[in-house]
C-alpha positions in Angstrom: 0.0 0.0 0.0 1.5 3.0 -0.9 0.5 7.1 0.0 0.3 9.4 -2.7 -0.2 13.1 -2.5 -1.5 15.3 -5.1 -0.7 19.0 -5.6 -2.8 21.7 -7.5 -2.3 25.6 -7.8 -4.1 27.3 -10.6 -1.1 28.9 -12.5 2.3 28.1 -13.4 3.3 31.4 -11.0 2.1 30.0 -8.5 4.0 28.1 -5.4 3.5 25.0 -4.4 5.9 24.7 -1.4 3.3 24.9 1.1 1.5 21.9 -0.8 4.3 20.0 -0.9 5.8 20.4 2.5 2.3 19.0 4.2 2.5 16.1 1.9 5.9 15.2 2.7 5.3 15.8 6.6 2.3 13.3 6.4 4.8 10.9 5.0 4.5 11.0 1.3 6.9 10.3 -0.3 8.3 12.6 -3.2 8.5 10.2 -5.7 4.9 9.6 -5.1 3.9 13.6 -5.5 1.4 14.3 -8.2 1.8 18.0 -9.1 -0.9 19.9 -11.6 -0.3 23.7 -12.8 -4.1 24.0 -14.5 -7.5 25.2 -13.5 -9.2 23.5 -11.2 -12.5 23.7 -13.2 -12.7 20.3 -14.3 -10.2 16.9 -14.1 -8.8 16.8 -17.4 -5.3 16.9 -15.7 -2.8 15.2 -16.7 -1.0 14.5 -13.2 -4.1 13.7 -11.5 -5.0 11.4 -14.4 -1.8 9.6 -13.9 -2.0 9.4 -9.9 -5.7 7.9 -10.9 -3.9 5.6 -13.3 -1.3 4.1 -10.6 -4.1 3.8 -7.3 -4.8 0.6 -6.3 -6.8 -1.0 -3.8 -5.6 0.1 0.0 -3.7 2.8 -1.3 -4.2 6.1 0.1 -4.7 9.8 -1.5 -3.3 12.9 0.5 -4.0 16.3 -0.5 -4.0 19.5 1.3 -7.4 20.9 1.2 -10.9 19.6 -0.5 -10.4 22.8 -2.8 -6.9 21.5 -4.3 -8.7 18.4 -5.5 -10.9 20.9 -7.7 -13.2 23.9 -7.8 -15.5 22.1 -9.5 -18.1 20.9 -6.6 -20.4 19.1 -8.6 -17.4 17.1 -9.7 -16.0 16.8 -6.6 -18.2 13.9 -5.4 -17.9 12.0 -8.7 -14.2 12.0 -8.1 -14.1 11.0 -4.9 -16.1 8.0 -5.5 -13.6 6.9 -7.9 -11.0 7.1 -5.5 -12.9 5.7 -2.7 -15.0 3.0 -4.1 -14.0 2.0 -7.9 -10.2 2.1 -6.9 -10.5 1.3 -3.4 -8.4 3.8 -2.1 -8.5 6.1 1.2 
């Protein structure tokens, strides 16, 4: 079972430190960091599709805030039943 950690900031100007530092001090690992520079409007992202790609069952998904995940709150729920329940993940 493995943690991953998944970073979003909405521009390519923008930092990601903070992001990063929470994931690392929760015990993710770098390696295991899935960092997107886009919108969060919807999940065509090409990190998050990859993290999506590697989950398997018992695995767990880290991420700093709800609103990292996405701005999209409609979506929001759609994706975390992937995670949860067609991947297995935490």
């Amino acid at each position: 079972m493995k943690i991953y950690g998944y970073v979003r900031v909405s521009t390519g100007e923008q930092n990601i430190d903070r992001q990063v530092i929470a994931l690392k001090k929760f015990g993710v690992a770098e390696e295991n960091i899935f960092i997107d520079k886009v919108s969060g409007k919807n999940f065509e992202r090409t990190a998050y599709k990859k993290m999506l790609k590697k989950l398997k069952s018992g695995d767990t998904v880290a991420i700093k805030s709800i609103d990292r995940l996405g701005r999209n709150y409609f979506e929001i729920p759609t994706q975390w039943k992937i995670i949860t329940q067609e991947k297995s993940a935490n």
